[in-house]
C-alpha positions as YAML, in Angstrom:
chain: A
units: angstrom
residues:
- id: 1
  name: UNK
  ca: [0.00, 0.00, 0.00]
- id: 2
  name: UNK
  ca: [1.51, 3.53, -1.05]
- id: 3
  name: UNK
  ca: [1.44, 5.86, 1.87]
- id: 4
  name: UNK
  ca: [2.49, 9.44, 2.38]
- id: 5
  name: UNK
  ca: [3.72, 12.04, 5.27]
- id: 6
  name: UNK
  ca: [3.21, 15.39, 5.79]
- id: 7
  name: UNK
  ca: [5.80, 17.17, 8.37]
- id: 8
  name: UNK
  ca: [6.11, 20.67, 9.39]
- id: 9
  name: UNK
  ca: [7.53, 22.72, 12.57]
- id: 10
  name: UNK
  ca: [5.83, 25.23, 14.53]
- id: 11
  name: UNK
  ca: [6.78, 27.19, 18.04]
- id: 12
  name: UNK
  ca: [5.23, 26.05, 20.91]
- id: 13
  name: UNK
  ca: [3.47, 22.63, 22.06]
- id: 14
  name: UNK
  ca: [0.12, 23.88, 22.27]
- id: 15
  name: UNK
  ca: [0.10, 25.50, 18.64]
- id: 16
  name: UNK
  ca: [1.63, 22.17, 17.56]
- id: 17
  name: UNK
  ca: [-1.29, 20.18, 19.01]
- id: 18
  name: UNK
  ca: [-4.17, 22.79, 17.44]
- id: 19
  name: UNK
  ca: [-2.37, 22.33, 14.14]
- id: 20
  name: UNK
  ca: [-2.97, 18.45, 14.55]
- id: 21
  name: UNK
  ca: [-6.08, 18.84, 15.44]
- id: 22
  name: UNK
  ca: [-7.23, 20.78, 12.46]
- id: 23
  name: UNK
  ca: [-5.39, 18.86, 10.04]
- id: 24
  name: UNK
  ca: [-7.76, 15.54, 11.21]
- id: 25
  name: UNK
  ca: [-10.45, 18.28, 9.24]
- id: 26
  name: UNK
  ca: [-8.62, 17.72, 5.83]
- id: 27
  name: UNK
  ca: [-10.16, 15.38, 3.20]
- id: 28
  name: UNK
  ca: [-8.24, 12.86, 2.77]
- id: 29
  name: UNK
  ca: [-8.06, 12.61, 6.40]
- id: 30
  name: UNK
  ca: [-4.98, 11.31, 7.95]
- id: 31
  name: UNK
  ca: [-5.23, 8.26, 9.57]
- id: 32
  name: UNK
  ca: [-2.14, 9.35, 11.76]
- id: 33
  name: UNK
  ca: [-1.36, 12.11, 13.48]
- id: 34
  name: UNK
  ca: [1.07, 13.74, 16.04]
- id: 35
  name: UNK
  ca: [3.48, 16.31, 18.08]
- id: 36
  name: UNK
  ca: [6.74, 15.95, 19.14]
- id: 37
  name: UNK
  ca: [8.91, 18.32, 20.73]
- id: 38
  name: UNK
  ca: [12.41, 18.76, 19.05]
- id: 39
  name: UNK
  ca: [14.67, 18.71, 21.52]
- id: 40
  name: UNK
  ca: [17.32, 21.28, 20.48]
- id: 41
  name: UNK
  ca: [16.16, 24.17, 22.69]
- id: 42
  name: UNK
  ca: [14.68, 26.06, 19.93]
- id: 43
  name: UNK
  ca: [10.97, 25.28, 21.36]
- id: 44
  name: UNK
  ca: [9.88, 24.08, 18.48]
- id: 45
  name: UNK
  ca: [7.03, 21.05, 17.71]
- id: 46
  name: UNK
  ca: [7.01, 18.33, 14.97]
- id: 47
  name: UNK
  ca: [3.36, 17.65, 13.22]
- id: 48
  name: UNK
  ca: [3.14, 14.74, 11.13]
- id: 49
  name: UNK
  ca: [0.84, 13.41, 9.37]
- id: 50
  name: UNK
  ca: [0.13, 9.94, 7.80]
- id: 51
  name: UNK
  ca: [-2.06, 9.54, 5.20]
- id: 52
  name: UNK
  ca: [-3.05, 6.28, 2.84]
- id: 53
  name: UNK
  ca: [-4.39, 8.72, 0.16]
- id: 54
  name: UNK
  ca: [-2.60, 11.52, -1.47]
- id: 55
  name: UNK
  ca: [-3.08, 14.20, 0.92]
- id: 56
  name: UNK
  ca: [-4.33, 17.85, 0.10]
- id: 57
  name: UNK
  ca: [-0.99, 19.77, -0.71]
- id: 58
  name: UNK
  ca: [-2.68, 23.02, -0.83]
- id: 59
  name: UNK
  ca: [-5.13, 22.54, 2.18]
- id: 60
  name: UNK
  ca: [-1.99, 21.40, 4.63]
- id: 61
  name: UNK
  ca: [-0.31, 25.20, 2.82]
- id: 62
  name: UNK
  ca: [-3.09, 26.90, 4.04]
- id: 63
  name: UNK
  ca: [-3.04, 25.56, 7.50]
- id: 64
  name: UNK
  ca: [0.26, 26.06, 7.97]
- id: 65
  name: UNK
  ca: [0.29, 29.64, 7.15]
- id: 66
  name: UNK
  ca: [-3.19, 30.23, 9.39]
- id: 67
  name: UNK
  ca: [-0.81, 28.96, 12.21]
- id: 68
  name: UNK
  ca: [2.08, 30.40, 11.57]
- id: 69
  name: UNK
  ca: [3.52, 27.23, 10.93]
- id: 70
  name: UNK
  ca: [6.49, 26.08, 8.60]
- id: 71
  name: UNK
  ca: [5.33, 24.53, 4.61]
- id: 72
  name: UNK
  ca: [4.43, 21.07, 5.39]
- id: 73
  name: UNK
  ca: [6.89, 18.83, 3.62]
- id: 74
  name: UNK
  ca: [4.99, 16.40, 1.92]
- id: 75
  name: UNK
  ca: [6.76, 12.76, 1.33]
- id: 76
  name: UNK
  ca: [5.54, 9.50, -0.95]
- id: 77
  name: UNK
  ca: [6.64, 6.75, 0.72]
- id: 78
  name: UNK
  ca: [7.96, 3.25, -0.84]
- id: 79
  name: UNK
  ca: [5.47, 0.32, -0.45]
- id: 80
  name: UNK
  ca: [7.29, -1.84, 2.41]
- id: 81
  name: UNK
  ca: [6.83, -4.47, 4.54]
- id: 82
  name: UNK
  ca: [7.46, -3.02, 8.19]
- id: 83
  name: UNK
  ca: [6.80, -5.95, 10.12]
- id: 84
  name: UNK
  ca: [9.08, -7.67, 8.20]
- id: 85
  name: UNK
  ca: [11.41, -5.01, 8.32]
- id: 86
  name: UNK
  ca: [11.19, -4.81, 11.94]
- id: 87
  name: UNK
  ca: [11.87, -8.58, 12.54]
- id: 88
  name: UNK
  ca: [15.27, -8.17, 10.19]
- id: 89
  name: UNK
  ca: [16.86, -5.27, 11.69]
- id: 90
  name: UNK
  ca: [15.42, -5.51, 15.62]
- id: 91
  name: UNK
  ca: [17.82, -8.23, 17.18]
- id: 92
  name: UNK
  ca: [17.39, -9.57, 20.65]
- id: 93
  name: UNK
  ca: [18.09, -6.74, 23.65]
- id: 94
  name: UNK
  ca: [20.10, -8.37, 26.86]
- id: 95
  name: UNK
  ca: [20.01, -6.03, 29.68]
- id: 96
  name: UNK
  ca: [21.12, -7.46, 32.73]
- id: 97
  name: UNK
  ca: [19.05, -10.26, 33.20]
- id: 98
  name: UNK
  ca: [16.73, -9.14, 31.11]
- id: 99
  name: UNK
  ca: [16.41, -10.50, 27.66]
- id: 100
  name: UNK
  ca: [14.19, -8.46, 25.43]
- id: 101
  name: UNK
  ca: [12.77, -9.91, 22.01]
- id: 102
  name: UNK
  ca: [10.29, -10.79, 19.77]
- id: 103
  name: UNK
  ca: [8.33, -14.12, 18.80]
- id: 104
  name: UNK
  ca: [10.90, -14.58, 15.40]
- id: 105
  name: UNK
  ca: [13.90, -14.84, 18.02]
- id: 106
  name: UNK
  ca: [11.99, -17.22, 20.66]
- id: 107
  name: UNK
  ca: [14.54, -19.80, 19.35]
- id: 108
  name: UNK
  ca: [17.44, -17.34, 20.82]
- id: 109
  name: UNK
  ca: [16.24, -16.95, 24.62]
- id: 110
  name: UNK
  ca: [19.02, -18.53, 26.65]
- id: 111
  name: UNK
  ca: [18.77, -20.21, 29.87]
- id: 112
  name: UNK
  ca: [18.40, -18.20, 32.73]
- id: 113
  name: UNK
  ca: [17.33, -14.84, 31.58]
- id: 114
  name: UNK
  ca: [13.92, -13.11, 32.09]
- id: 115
  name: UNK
  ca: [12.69, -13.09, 28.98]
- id: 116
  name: UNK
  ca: [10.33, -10.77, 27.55]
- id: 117
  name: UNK
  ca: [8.11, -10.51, 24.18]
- id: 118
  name: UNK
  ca: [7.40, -7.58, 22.11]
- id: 119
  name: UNK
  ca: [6.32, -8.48, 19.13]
- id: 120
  name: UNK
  ca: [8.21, -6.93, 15.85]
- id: 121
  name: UNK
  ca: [4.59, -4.62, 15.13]
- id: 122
  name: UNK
  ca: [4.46, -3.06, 18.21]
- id: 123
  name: UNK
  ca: [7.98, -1.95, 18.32]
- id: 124
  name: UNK
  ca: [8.09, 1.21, 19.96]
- id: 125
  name: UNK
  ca: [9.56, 1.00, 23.32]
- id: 126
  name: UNK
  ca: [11.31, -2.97, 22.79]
- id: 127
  name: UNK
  ca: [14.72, -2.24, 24.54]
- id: 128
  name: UNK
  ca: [16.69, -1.27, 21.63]
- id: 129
  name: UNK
  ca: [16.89, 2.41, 22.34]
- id: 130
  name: UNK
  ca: [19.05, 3.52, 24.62]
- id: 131
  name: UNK
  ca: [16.32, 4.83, 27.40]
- id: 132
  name: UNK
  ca: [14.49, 1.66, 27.61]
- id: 133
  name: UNK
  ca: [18.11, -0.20, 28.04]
- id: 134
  name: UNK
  ca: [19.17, 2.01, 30.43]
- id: 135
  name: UNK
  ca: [16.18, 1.81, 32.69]
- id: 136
  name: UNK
  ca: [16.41, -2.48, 32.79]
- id: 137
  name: UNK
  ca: [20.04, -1.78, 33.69]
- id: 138
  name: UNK
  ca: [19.28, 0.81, 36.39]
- id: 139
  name: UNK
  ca: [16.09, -1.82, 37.43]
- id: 140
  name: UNK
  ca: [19.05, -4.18, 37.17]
- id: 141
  name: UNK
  ca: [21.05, -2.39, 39.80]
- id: 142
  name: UNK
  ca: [18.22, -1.68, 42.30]
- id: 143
  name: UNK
  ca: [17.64, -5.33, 42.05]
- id: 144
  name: UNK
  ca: [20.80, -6.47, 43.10]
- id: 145
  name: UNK
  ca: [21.39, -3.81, 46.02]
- id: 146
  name: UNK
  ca: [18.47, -6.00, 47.21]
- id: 147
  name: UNK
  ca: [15.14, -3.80, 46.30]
- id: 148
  name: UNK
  ca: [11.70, -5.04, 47.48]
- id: 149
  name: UNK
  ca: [9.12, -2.56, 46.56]
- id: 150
  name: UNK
  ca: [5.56, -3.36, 47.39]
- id: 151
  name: UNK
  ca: [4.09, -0.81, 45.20]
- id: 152
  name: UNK
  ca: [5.01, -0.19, 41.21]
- id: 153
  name: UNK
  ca: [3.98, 2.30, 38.70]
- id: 154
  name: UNK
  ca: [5.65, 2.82, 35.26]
- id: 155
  name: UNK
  ca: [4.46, 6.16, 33.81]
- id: 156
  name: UNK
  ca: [4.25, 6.61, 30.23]
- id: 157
  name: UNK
  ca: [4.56, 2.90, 29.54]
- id: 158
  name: UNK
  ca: [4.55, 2.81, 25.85]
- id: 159
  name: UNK
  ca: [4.91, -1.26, 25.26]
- id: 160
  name: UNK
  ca: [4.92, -2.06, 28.95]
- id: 161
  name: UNK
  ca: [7.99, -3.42, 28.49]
- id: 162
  name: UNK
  ca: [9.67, -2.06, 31.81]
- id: 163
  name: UNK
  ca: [6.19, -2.87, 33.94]
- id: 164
  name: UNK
  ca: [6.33, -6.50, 32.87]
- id: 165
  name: UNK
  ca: [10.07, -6.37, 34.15]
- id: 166
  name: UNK
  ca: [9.48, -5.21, 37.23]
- id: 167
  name: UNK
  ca: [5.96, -8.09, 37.39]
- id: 168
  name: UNK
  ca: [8.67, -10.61, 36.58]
- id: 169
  name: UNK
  ca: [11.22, -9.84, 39.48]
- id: 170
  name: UNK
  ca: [9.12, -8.48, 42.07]
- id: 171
  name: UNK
  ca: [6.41, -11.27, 42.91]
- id: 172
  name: UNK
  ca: [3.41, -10.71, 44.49]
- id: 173
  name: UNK
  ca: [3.62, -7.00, 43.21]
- id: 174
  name: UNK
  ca: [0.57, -5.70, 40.57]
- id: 175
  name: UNK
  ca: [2.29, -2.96, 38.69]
- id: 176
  name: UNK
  ca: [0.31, 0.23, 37.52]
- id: 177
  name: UNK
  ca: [1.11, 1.60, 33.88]
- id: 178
  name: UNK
  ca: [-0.55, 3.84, 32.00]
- id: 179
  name: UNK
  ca: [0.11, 5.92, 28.89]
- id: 180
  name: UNK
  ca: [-1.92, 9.02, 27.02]
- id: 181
  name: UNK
  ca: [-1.72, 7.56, 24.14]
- id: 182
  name: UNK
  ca: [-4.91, 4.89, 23.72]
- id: 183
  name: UNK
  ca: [-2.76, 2.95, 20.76]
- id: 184
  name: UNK
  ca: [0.15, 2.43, 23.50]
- id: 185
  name: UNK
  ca: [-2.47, 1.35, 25.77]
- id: 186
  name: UNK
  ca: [-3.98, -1.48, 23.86]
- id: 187
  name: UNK
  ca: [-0.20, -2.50, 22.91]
- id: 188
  name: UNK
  ca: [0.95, -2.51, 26.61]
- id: 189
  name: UNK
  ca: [-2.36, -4.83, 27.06]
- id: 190
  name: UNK
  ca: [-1.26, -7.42, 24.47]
- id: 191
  name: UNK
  ca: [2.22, -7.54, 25.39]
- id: 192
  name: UNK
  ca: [1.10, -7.99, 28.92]
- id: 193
  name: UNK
  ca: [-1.18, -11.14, 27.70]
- id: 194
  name: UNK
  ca: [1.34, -12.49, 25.05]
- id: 195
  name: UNK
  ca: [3.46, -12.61, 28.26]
- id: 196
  name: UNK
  ca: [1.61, -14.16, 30.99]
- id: 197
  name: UNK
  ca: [1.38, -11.28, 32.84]
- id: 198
  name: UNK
  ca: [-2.25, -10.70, 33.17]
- id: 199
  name: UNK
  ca: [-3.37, -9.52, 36.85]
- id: 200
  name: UNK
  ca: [0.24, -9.11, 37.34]
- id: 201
  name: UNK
  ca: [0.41, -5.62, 35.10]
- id: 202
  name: UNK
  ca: [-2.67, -3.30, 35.05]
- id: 203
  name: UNK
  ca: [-2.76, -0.84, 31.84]
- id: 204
  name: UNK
  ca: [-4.90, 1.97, 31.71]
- id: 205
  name: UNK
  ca: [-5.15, 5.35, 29.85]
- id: 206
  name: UNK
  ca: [-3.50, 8.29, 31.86]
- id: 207
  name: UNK
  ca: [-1.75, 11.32, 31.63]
- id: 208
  name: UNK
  ca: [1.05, 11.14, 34.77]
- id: 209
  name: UNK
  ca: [-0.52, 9.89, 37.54]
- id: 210
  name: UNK
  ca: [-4.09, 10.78, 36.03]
- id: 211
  name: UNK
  ca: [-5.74, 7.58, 36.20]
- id: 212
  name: UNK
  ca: [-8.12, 5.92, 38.30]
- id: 213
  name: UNK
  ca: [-5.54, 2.99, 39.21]
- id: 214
  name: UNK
  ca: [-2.75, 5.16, 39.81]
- id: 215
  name: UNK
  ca: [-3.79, 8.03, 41.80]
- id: 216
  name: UNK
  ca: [-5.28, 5.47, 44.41]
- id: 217
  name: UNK
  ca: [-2.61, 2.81, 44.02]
- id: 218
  name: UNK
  ca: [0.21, 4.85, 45.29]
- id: 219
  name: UNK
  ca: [2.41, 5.41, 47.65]
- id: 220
  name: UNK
  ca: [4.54, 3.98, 45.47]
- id: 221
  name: UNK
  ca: [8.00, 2.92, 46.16]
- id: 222
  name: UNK
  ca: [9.64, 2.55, 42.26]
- id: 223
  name: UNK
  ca: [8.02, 4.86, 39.12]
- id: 224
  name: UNK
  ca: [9.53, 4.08, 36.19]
- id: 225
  name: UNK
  ca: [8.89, 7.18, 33.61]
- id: 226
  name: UNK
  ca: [10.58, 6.70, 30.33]
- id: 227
  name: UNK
  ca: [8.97, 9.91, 28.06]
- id: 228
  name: UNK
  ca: [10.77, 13.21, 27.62]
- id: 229
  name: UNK
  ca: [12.37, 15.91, 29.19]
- id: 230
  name: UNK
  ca: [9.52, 18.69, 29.75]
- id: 231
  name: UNK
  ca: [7.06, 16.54, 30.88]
- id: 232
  name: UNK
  ca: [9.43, 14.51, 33.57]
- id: 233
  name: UNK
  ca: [10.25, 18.24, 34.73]
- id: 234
  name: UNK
  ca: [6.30, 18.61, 34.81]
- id: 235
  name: UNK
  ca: [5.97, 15.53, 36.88]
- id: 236
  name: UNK
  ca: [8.03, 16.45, 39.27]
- id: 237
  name: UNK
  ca: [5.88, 17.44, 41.79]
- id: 238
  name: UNK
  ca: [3.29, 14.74, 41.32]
- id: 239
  name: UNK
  ca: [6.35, 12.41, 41.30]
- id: 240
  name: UNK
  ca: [7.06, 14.06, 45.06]
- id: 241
  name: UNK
  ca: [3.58, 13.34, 46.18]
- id: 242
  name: UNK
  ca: [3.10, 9.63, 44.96]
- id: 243
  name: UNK
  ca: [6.65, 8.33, 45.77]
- id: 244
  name: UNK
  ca: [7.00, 6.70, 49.48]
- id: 245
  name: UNK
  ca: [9.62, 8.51, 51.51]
- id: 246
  name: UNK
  ca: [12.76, 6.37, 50.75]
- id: 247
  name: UNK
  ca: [11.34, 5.16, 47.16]
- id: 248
  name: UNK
  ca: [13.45, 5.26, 43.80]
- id: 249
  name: UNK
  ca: [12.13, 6.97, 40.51]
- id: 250
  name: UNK
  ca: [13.75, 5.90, 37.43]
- id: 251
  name: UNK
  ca: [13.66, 8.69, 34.86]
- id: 252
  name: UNK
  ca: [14.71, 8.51, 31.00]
- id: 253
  name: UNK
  ca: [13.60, 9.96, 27.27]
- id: 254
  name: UNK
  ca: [16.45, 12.29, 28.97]
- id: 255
  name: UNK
  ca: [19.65, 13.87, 26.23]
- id: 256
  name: UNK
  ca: [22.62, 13.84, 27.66]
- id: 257
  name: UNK
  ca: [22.79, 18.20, 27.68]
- id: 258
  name: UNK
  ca: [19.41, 18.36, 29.36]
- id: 259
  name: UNK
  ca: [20.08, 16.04, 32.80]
- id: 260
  name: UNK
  ca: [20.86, 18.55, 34.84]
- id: 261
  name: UNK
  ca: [17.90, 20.47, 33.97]
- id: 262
  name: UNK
  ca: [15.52, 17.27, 34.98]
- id: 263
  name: UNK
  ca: [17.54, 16.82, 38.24]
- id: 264
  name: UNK
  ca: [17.39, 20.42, 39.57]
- id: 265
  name: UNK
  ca: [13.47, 19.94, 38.61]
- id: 266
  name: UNK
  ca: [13.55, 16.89, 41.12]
- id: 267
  name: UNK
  ca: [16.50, 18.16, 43.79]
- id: 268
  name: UNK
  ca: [13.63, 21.14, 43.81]
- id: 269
  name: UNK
  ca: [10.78, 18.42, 44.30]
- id: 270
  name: UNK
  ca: [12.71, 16.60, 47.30]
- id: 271
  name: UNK
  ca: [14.40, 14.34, 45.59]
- id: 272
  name: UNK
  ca: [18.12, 13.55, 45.27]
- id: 273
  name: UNK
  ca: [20.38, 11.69, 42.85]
- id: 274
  name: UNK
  ca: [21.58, 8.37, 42.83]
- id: 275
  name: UNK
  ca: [22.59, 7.46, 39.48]
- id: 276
  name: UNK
  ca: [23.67, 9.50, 36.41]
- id: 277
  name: UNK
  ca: [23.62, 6.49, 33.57]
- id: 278
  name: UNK
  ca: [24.81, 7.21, 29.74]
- id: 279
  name: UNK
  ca: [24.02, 5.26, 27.28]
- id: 280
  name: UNK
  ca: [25.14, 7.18, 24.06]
- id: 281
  name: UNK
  ca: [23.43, 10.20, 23.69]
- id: 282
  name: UNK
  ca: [20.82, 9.33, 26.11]
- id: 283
  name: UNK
  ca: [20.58, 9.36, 29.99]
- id: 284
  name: UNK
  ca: [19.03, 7.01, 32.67]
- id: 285
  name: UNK
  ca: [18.51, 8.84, 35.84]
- id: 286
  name: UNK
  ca: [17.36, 6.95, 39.40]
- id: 287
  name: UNK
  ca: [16.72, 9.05, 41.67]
- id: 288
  name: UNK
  ca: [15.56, 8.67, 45.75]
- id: 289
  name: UNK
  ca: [12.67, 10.88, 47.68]
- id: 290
  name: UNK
  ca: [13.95, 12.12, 50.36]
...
């Protein structure tokens, strides 16, 4: 199937996310749509667009310039298989004991690991970037400084990928994840079944700690929040009021030349550091309250 893009840039998150919205108003519709900060400092917003018709080149002008918004760049894309694609170039993730991968590598999982399965077309969030990595390895290290939290929550969960971790190692424990985006939500849910996992991980839709689940399931003592630098600064303070005195948060979605930024956020919240992790250009932060 032929499919097409439409990306432009635009100042400000909140302009980004009305230019979205209006574009869903086009005919062709996208089927797709979203915002995503560029994180250069420059405060500007990403809006793409995915469309399975040719979109309306001279609608998404007028938009743009209505909003004050860049040209949309507007892209044909080559007819490919991505599951396919996914399955060739996404190779098994180790991570401590953690062994990340999807159903074409069951054959791979070695003894002794805790495996877990993300299939190849719901790959967002599988290990192989450097945040998710870097928050099993931090996991990793809380683990074997001898860790028993009662209470788990992992914010933003994408794939659910570090929830199920934290299921597998901590038994007994029901961890809370949720995610604003409903697609993420209904992956997290089948990754949680295709796992075994069910009544061990609880998925729901929530902004933060937004969610009926979370805000009563807390205090917690370990948050996992894997998203992006402004909102972990955001969360801060919610962070402060649903961590146990004495829990951990482990923070990522974090470049390398904005940690300190996140960390003053949380040093301001009550928090202080434990770890300062780098795993290319990305950071894994864990962090205790106070």
């Amino acid at each position: 199937m032929t499919t097409w893009t439409a990306l432009t840039q635009i100042t400000g998150r909140e302009a980004a996310e009305t230019l979205a919205e209006l574009c869903e108003g086009l005919t062709p519709e996208p089927v797709g749509a979203g915002v995503f900060e560029i994180e250069d400092g420059s405060e500007l917003w990403e809006v793409g667009l995915y469309f399975t018709e040719a979109p309306d080149e001279v609608g998404l002008a007028l938009l743009a310039a209505a909003q004050g918004a860049r040209d949309f760049t507007v892209s044909k894309l080559p007819e490919t298989d991505w599951v396919a694609h996914v399955k060739r170039e996404l190779s098994p993730v180790r991570a401590g004991r953690f062994f990340v991968h999807g159903s074409h590598d069951a054959d791979k999982v070695p003894a002794g690991v805790e495996a877990l399965l993300i299939e190849a077309a719901m790959a967002f969030g599988t290990g192989h970037h450097g945040t998710t990595k870097g928050c099993l390895e931090a996991l990793e290290r809380l683990l074997s400084e001898g860790i028993a939290p009662t209470r788990v929550a992992d914010i933003g969960c994408g794939t659910a990928v570090l929830a199920m971790a934290a299921a597998r190692v901590f038994p007994g424990v029901t961890v809370l994840a949720g995610d604003i985006d409903p697609v993420a939500v209904e992956t997290a849910a089948a990754n949680v079944i295709a796992n075994g996992l069910e009544g061990r991980v609880a998925v729901e839709e929530a902004a933060g700690f937004d969610g009926k689940k979370l805000r009563g399931g807390g205090p917690f003592d370990l948050v996992f929040a894997n998203i992006l630098k402004q909102p972990l600064i955001d969360l801060a303070p919610d962070m402060a009021r649903h961590i146990a005195p004495g829990g951990r948060a482990i923070l990522s979605g974090v470049l390398d030349h904005q940690g300190d930024a996140v960390i003053a956020a949380y040093e301001a919240a009550g928090f202080s550091l434990d770890h300062r992790d780098e795993h290319g250009e990305w950071l894994a932060l864990t962090l205790s309250r106070a």
